[in-house]
N, C-alpha and C positions, 0 to 999 in steps of 0.2 A: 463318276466324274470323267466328262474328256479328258485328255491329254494336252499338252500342247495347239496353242493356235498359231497361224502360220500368217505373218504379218505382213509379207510381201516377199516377191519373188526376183530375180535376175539372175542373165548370162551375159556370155561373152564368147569369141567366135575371133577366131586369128583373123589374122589379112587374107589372107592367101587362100584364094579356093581352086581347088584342083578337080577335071572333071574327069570322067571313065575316060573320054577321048584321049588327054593327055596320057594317064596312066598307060594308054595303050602304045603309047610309043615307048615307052620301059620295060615293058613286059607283056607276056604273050598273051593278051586278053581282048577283051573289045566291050564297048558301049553294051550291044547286044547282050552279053553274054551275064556281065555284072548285073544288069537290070532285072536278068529275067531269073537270075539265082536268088539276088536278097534286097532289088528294090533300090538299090544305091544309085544316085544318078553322079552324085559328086559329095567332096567334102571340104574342111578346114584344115590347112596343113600349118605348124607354126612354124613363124619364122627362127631366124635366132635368138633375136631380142627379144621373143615370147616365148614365156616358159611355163609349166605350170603355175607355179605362184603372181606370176602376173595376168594370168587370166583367173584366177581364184579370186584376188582382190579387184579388178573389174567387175566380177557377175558380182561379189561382196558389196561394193561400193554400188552399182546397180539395182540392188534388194534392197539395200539400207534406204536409197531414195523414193522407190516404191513403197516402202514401209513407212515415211517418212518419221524416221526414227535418227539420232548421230548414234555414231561409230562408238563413242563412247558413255554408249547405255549395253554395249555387248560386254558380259561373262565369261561368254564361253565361246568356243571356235572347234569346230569339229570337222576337218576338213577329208572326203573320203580323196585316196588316190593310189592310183598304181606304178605313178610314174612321180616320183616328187623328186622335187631340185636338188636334193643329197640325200643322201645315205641317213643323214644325219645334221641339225637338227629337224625338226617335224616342219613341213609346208607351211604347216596353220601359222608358226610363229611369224614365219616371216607377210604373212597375211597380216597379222597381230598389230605387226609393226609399221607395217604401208597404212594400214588406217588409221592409228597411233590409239590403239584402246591396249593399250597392254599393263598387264598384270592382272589379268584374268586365266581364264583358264584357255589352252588350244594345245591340241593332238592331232595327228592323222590318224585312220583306220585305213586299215587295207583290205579290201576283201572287193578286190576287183570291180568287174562291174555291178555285183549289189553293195556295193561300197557305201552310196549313197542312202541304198535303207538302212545297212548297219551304223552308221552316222547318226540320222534322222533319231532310232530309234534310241540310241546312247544318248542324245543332245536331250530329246523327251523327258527319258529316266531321269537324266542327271535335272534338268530343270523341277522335274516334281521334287524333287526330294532336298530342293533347294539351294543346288551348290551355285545357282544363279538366275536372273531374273529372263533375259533375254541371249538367244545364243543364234551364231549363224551356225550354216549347217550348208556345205559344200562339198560339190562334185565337182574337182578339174583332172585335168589329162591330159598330157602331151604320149598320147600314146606312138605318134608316130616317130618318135626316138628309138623306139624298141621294137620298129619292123624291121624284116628285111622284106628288102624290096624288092629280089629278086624270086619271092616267092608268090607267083599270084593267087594261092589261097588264100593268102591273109592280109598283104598289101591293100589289096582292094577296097578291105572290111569294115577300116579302120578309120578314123578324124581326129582333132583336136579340140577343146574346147573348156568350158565351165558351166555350171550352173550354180544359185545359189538362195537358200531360203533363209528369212529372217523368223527366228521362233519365240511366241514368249510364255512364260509359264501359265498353266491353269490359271485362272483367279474365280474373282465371286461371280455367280451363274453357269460357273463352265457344269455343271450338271442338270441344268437345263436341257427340254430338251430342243432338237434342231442346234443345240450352242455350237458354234465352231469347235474346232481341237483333232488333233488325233484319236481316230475310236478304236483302233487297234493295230499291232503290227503284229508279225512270222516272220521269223528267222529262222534259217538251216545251213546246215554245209555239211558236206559229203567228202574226206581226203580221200577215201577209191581210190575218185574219177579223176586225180591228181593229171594224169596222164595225157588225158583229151583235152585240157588246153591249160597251158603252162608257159613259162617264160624261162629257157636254156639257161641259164644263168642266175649269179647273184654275188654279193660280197662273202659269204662264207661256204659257197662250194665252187666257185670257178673265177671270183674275184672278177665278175665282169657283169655289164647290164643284161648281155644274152636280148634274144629274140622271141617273139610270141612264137609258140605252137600248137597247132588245133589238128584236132581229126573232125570234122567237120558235121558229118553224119551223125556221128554219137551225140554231138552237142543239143545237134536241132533236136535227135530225139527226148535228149533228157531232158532237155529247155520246156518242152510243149506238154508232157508229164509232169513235171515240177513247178512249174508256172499253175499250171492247171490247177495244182492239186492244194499250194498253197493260197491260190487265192480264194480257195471254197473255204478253207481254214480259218480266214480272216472272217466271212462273211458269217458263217457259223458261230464262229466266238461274238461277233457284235449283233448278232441277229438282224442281218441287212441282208434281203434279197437279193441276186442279181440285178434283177427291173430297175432294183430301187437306184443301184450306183446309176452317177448322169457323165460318168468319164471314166475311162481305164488310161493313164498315164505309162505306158511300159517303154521297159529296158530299149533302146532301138538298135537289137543284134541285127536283124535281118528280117524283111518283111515278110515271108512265108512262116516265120515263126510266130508274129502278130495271127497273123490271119488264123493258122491253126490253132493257137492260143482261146483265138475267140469263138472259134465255133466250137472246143472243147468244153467252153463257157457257156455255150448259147447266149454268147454277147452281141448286139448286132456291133458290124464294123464301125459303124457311121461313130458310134460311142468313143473308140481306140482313138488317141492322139494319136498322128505318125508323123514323124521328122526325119527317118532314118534316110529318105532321099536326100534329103537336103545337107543331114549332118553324120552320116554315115554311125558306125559303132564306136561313140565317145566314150567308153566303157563307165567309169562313176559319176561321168558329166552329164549322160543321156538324157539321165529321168527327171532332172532339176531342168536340164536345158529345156525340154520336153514341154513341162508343167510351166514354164515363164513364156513360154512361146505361145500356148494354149490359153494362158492367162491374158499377155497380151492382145491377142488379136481378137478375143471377147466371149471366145468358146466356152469358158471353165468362169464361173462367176460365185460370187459370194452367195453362199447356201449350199453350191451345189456337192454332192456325195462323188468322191476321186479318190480313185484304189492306183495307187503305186505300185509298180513291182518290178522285178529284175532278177538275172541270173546270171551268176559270172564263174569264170576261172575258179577251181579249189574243192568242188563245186562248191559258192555258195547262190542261195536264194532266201527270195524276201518278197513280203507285200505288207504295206501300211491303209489303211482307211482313210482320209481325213475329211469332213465335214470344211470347206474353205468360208 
């Protein structure tokens, strides 16, 4: 039996877009220099009155109308994020309640930028097993709260934004074959590599948000090994060829790490969504924002075989199958 099918998609994207040029009058970098390290031409910075939770319930309200499903046929709310509106309670809730479907179930997950597949894949589990019928399933991020900006390794890296899928449980036919749904996912994480990229801070050891920090090298190379590796893992378990996937949706760290990605794979490029120009590293937002962008413009169509994946801070990593 499939998993889950995925019933429509949406994002959402601040006001505000910032280009390499601007950046360059804040800090010591140039157009030049960003482009030709990871592809970035510009990104989405929010404003004040944009927070994570109101671009969660944007790309929310967004899917549920591509889905053409109300707000209150959702269960469950599963929202991934690295950056959520308090300490406490979870983002999802206050999702929960802007779309007014509450008394269901919503959580955040945190696990950086695979945030979004560890999500997907809890929202899945938890749908088969019944604890509800339909569930969304978001990536938002105001990551750029927790730069500093006078660092131009990671200032540059970085955007705002959401994405968001509407999910609903297997029913009759989902083992069919060709049927839509989830045909597998991989999950991992690694606490090692704690060190290569992390956030100085927190409420129980310095009592503050703290700043991202990366060593930059280490990441690319463990990204491009780990990516690799787990996405052979998926195909394996589902007995799906490379040929056969007609889209690889990935993480949008940085474009040299796509590109290596793919010829690790012997994927052609033409296959790989890329948005990272446009929307820089949304860390849990990327791979939903990614996948509605793809969907939209006509790329990614119903039938076609779309491998997910991501790798974030912690180290974690992830990749999903789904048949759309």
């Amino acid at each position: 039996m499939n998993g889950s099918r995925v019933l429509g998609t949406g994002s959402a994207l601040p006001r505000r877009v910032v280009t390499n040029a601007e950046l360059a009058e804040q800090v010591d970098t140039s157009d030049e220099w960003i482009v030709a390290r990871t592809g970035i031409r510009q990104r989405h910075i929010a404003s004040p009155d944009e927070t994570t939770a109101t671009l969660a319930t944007a790309a929310a309200r967004a899917a549920l109308a591509d889905a053409g499903v109300e707000a209150s046929s959702i269960g469950l709310i599963v929202l991934a994020t690295a950056t959520p509106d308090n300490t406490f309670p979870a983002t999802a809730t206050k999702v929960q309640t802007a779309l007014g479907c509450n008394g269901g179930i919503a959580f955040d997950v945190a696990a950086v930028c695979s945030g979004f597949l560890y999500a997907l894949s809890v929202a899945d589990s938890m749908l088969k097993t019944g604890m509800a019928q339909r569930a969304l399933v978001i990536g938002a991020e105001t990551f750029s709260r927790i730069l500093d900006w006078e660092d131009r390794t990671t200032c540059v890296l970085f955007g705002d934004g959401a994405g968001a899928v509407v999910l609903e449980a297997p029913g009759a036919g989902s083992d069919e074959k060709n049927a839509p749904g989830i045909l597998g996912s991989k999950l991992h994480a690694d606490g090692a590599c704690h060190d290569l990229l992390y956030v100085d801070g927190g409420p129980s050891t310095t009592q503050t948000v703290g700043h991202v920090r990366m060593k930059g090298p280490e990441v690319f190379r463990h990204a491009v090994v780990n990516l690799a590796a787990v996405l052979r893992e998926v195909l394996e378990d589902t007995g799906i060829s490379v040929d056969q996937v007609d889209w690889v949706v990935p993480h949008q760290a940085n474009a040299r790490i796509l590109d290596a990605t793919a010829r690790k794979l012997g994927i052609s490029r033409d296959k790989v969504v890329v948005t990272v120009d446009r929307h820089a590293n949304t860390s849990a937002a990327s791979v939903p924002l990614a996948l509605d962008v793809a969907r939209k413009d006509g790329r990614i169509k119903t039938g076609d075989l779309v491998m997910l994946e991501a790798m974030g801070g912690g180290f974690t990593w992830g990749a999903s199958l789904i048949r759309m």
